[in-house]
C-alpha positions, 0 to 999 in steps of 0.5 A: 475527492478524486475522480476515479476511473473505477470509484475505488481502487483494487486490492494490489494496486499502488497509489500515490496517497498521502499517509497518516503523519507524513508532512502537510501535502506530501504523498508517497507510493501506497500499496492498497491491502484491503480486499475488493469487497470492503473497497468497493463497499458503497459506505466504505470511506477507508482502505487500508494500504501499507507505505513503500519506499525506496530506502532499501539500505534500511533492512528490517524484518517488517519490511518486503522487498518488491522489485521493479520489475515485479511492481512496474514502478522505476525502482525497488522498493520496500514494503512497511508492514509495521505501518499499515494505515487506513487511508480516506478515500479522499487522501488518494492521489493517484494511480501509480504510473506504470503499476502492476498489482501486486499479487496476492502471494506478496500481500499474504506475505506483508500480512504475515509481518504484519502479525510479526509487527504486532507481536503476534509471531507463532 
């Protein structure tokens, strides 16, 4: 387990954490989806956060572009709706340098193509 400043991370924060179904060790920029209270929930082992990358020459309907300057990270990077996961608390690596939260209008958004993902479109 990491120590943590705060024993969770907040909603719209970017974490290095490692993916269900990424290779043995490896860890990728994360951003933390689920809301505070389930976060913060005392019994609460998971979080839910959607992976990014930096291979933005690959467009998809899923994925929402972030920019640097809106994430405080060193490149833009894309947002993969159609694999949000739950992560273990344990699979956290650690705070992204430089990070700024991702505002709730841009989660609401990735929520929304994660309902396209799934097939549930109005």
């Amino acid at each position: 387990m990491i120590a943590l400043e705060r024993p969770y991370p907040l909603r719209g924060e970017i974490w290095w954490m490692h993916f269900p179904g990424d290779a043995p060790g490896k860890s990728r920029p994360g951003l933390v989806v689920s809301p505070d209270v389930r976060n913060s929930h005392s019994r609460a082992t998971t979080i839910l956060a959607i992976p990014l990358s930096t291979s933005i020459h690959k467009p998809s309907r899923f994925h929402l572009l972030l920019s640097a300057g809106e994430t405080g990270l060193r490149e833009d990077s894309v947002a993969w709706a159609e694999n949000i996961s739950s992560v273990t608390r344990d699979q956290l690596v650690r705070r992204a340098e430089g990070q700024r939260p991702v505002t709730h209008l841009q989660i609401c958004r990735l929520a929304s193509l994660v309902k396209l993902a799934m097939g549930c479109a109005e």
